[in-house]
MDTraj code that builds the backbone (N, CA, C; nanometers):
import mdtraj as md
import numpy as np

residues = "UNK UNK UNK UNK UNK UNK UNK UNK UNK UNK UNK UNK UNK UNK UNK UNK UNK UNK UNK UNK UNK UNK UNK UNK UNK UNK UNK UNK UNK UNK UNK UNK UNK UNK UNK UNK UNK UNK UNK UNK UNK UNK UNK UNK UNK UNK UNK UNK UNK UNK UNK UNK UNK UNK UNK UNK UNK UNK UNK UNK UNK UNK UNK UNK UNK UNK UNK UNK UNK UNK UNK UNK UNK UNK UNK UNK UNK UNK UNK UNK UNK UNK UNK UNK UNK UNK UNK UNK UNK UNK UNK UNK UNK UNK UNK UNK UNK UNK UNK UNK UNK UNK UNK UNK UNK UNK UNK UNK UNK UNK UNK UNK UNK UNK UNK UNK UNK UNK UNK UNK UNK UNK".split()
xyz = np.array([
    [1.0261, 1.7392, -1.8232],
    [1.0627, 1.7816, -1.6912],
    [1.2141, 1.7977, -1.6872],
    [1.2617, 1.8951, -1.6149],
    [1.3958, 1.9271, -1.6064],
    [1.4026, 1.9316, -1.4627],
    [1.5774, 1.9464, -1.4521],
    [1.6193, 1.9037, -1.3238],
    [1.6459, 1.7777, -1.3062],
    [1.6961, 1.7852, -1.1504],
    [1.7190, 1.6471, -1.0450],
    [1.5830, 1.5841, -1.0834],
    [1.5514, 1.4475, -1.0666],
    [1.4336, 1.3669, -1.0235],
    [1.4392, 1.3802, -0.9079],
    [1.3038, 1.3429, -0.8592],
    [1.2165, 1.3328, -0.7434],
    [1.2879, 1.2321, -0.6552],
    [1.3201, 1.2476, -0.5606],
    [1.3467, 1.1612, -0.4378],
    [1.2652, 1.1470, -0.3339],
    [1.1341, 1.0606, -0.3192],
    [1.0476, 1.0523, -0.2134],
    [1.1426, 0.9650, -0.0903],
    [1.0245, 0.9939, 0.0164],
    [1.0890, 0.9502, 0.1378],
    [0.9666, 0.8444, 0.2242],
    [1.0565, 0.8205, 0.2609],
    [0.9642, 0.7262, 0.3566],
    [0.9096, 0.8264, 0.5354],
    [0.7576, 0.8132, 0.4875],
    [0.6754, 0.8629, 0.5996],
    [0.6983, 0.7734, 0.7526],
    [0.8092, 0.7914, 0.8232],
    [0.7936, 0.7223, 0.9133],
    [0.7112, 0.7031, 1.0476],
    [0.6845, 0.8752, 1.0764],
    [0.6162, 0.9031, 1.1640],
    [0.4296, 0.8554, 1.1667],
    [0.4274, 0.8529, 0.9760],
    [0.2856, 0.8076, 0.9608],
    [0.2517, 0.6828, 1.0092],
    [0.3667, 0.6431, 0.9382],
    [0.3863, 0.4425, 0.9157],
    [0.3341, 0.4130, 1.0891],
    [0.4374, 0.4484, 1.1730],
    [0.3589, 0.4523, 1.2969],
    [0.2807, 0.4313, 1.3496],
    [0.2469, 0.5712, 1.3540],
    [0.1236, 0.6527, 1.3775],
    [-0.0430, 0.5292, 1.3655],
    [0.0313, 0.5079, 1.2354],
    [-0.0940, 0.3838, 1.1824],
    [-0.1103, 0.2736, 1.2094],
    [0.0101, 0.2036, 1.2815],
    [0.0478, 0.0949, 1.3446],
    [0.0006, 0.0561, 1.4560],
    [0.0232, 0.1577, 1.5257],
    [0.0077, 0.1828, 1.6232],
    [-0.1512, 0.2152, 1.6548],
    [-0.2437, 0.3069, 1.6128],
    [-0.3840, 0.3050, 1.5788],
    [-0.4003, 0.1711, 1.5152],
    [-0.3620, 0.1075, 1.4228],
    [-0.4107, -0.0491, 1.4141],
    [-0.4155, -0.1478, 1.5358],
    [-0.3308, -0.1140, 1.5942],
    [-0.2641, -0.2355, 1.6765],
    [-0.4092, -0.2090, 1.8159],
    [-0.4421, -0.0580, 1.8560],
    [-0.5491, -0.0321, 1.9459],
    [-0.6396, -0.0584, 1.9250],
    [-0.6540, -0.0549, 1.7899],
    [-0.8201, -0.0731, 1.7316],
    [-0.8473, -0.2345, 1.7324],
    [-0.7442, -0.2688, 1.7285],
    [-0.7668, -0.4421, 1.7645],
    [-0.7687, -0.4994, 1.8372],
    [-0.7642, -0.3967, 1.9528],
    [-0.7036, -0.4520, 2.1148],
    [-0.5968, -0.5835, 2.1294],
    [-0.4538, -0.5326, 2.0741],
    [-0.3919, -0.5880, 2.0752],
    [-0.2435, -0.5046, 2.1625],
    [-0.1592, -0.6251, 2.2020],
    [-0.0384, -0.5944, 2.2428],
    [0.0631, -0.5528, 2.1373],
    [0.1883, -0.5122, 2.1214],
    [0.2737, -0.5283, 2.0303],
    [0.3120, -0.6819, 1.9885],
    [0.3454, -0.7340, 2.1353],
    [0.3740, -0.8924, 2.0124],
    [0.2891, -0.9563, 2.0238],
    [0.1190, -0.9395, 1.9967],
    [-0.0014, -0.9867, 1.9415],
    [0.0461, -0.9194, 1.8004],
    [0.0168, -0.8123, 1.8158],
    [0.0358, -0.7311, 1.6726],
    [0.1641, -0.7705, 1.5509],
    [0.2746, -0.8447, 1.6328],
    [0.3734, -0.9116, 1.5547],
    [0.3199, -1.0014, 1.5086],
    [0.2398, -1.1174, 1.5884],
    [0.2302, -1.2363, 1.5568],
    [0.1826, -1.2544, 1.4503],
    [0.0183, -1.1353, 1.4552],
    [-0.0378, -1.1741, 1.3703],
    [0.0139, -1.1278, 1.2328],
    [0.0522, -0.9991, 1.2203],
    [0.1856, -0.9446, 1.1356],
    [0.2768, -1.0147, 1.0551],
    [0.3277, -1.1486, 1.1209],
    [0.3973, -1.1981, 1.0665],
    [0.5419, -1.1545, 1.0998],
    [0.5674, -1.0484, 1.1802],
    [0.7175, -1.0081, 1.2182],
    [0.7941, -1.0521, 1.3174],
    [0.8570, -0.9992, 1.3776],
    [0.9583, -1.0244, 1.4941],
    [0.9027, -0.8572, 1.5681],
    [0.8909, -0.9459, 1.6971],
    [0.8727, -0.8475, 1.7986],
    [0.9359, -0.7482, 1.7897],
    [1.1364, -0.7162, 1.7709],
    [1.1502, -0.6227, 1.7595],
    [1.1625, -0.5221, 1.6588],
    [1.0689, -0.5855, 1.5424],
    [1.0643, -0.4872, 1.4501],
    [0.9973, -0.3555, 1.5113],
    [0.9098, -0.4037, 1.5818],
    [0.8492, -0.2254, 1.6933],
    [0.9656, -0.1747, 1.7404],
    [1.0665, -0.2409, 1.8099],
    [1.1585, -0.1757, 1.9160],
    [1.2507, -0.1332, 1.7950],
    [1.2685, -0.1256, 1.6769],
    [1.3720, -0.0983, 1.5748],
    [1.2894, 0.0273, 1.5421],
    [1.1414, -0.0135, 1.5005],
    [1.1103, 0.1396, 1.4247],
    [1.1029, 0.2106, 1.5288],
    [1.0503, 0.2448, 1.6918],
    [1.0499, 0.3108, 1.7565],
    [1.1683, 0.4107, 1.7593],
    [1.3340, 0.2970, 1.7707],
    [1.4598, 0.3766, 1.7875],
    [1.4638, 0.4629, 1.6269],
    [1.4216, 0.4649, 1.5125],
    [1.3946, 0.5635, 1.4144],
    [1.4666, 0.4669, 1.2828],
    [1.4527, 0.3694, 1.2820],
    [1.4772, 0.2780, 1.1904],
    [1.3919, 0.2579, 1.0742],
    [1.4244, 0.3060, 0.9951],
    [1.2915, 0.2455, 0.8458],
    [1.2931, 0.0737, 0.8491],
    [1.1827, 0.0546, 0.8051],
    [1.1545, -0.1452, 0.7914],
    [1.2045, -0.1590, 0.6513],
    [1.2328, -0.3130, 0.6501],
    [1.2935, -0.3425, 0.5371],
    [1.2209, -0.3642, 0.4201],
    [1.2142, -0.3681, 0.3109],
    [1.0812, -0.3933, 0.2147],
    [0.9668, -0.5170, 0.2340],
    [1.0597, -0.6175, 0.3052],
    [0.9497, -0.7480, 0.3318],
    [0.8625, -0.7472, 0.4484],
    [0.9285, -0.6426, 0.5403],
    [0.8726, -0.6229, 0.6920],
    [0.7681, -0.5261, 0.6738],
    [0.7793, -0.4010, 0.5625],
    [0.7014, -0.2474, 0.5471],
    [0.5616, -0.3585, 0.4743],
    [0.5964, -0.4039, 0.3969],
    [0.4992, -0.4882, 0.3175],
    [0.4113, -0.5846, 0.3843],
    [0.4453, -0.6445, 0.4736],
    [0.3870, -0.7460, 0.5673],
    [0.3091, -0.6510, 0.6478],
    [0.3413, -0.5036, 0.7257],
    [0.2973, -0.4788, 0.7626],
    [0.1854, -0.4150, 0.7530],
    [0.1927, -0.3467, 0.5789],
    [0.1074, -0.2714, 0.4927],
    [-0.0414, -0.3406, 0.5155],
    [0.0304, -0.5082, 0.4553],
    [-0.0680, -0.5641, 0.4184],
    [-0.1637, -0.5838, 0.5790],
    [-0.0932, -0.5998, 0.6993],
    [-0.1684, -0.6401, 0.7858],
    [-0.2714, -0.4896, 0.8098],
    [-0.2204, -0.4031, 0.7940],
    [-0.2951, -0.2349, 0.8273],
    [-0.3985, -0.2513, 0.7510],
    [-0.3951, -0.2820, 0.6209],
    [-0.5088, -0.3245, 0.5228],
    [-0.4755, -0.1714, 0.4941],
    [-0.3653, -0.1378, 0.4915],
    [-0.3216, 0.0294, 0.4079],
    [-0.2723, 0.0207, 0.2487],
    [-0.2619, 0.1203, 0.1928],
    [-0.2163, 0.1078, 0.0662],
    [-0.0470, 0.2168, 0.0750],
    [0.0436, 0.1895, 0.1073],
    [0.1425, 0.1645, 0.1166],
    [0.2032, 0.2982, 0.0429],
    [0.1433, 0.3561, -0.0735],
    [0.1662, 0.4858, -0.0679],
    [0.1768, 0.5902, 0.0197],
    [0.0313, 0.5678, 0.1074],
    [0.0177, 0.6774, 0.2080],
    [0.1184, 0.7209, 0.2943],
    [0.2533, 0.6203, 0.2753],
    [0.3732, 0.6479, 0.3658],
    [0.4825, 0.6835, 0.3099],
    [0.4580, 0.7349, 0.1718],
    [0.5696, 0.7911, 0.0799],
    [0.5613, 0.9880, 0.0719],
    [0.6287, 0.9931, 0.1221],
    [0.6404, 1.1606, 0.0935],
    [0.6769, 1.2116, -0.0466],
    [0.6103, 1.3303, -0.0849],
    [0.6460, 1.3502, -0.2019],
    [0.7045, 1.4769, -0.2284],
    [0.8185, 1.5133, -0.2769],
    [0.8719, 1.6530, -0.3403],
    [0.7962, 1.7416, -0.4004],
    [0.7427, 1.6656, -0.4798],
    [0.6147, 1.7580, -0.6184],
    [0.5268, 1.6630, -0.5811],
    [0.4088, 1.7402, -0.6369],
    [0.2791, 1.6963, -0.7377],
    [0.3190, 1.5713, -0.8088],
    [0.2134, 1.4865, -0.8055],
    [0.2226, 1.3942, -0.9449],
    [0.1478, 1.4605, -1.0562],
    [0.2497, 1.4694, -1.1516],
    [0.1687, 1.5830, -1.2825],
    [0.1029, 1.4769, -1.3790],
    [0.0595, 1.3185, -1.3699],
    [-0.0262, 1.2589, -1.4376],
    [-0.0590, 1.1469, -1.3343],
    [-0.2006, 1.1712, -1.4064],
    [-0.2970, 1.0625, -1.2560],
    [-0.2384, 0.9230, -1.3435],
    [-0.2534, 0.8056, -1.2288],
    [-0.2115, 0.6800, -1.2702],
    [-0.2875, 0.6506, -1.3869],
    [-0.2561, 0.5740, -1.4649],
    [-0.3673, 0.5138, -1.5843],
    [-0.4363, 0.4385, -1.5144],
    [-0.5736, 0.3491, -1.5558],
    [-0.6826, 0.3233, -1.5017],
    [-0.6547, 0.1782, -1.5010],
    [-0.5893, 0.1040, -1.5798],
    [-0.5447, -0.0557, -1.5487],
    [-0.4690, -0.0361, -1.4535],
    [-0.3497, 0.0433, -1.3857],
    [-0.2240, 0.0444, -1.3105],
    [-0.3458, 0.0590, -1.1456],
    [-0.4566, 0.1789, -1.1624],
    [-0.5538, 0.1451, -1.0792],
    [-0.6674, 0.0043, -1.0603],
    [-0.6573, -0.0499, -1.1798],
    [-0.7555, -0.1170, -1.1158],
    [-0.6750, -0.2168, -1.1124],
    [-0.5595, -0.2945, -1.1349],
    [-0.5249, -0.4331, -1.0837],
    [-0.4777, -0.3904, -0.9438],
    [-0.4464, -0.2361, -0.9011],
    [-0.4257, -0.2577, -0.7261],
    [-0.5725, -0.2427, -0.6764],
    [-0.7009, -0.2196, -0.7281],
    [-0.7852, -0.2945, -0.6648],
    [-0.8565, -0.3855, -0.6643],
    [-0.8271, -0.4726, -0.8037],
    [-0.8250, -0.6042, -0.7962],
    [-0.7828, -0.6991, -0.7012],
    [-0.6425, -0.6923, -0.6865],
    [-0.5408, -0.7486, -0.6048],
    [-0.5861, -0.7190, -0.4646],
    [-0.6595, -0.6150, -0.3956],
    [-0.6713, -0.5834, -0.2595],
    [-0.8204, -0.6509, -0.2458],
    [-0.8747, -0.7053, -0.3251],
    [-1.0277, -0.7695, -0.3373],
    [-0.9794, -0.9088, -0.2279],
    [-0.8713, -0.9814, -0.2182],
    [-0.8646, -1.1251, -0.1966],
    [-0.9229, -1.2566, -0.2668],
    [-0.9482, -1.2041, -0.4246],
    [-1.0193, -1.3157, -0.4727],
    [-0.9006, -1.4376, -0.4797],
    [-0.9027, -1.5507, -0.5512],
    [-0.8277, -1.6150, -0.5637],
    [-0.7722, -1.5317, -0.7095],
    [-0.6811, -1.5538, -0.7502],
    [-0.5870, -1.4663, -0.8451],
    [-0.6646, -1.5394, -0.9928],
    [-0.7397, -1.6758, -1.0210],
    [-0.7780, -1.6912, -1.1316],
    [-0.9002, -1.6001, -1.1558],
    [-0.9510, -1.5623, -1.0284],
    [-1.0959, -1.5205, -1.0468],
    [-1.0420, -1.3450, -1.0572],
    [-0.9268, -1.2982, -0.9781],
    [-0.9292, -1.1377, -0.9708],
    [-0.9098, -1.1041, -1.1466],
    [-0.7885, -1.2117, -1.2196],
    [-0.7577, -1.1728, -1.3278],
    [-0.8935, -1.1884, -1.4395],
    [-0.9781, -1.2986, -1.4209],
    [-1.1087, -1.2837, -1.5127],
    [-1.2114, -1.1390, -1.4680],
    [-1.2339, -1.0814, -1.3121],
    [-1.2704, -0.9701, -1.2854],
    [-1.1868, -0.8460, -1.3432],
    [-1.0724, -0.8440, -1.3786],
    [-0.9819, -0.7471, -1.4241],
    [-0.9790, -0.7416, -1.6009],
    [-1.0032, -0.8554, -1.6599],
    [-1.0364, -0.8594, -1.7613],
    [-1.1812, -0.8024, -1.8190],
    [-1.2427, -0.8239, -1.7580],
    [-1.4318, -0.7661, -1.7440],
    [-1.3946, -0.6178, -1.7700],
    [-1.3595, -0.5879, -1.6630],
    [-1.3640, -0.4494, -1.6362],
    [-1.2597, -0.3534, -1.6669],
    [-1.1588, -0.3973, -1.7797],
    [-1.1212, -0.3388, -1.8696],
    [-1.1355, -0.3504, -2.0344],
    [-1.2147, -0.4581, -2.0606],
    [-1.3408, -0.4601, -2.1310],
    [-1.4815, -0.3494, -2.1336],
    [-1.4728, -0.3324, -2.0433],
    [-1.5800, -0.2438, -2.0424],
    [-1.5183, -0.1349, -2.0317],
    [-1.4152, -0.0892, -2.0109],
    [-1.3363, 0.0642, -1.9664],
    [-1.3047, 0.0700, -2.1481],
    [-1.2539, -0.0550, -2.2014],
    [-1.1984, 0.0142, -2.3524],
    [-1.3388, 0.0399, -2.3988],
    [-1.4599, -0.0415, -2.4375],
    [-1.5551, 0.0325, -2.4650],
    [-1.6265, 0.1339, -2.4567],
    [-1.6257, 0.1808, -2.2859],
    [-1.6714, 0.3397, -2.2749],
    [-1.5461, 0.4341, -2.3161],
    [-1.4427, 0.3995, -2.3435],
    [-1.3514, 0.4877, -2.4093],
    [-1.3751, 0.5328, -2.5190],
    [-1.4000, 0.3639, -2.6102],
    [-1.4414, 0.4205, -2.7896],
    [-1.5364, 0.4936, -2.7961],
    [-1.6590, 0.4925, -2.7213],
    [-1.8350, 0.5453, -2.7221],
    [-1.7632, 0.6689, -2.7286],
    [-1.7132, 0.7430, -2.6155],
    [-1.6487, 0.8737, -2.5812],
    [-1.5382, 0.9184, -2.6937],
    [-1.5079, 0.8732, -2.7401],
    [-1.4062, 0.9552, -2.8503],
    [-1.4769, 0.9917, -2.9740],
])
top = md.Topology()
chain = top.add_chain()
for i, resn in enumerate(residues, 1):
    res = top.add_residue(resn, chain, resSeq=i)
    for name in ("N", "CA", "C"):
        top.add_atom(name, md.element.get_by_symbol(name[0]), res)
traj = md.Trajectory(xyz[None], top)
């Protein structure tokens, strides 16, 4: 690849957008929606005025949306190679909630079985 690299952006209007549809779908207030969040009330009144969240606040909040945190990254290009299939499956390992001894023996399984249907196939 030639050129500048890619500079994605942060989807703010999505980030929102989704927040905000979370926060209804739960019949909640904004500082219900903090509490349970884990934030400070005015993290709403910051992103409203057009403020991006900070990585610990976007993350807290990701996690409360039960979103995958991409969906709020804008992109320049195409991604010209799909993720590899471990980089996929420990983020859906990790979004399972097992306890972390049990996600990593489930993650082990099932890339056990991914290298084997690999060899069959070659």
């Amino acid at each position: 690849m030639t050129g500048q690299p890619e500079r994605p952006s942060f989807d703010r209007a999505a980030f929102i957008g989704t927040l905000d549809a979370t926060r209804q779908a739960r019949g909640l207030s904004w500082r219900q929606a903090a509490t349970q969040a884990a934030v400070s009330p005015s993290t709403f009144t910051r992103l409203g005025d057009g403020h991006a969240p900070d990585v610990d606040t976007f993350a807290a909040l990701v996690v409360w949306m039960h979103a995958a945190a991409d969906q709020f990254i804008i992109r320049t290009r195409p991604v010209e190679e799909p993720e590899p299939f471990p980089v996929v499956l420990a983020r859906a390992v990790r979004a399972t909630g097992l306890p972390p001894r049990d996600a990593a023996a489930l993650q082990q399984v099932a890339l056990a079985a991914y290298g084997a249907v690999r060899e069959s196939a070659e």
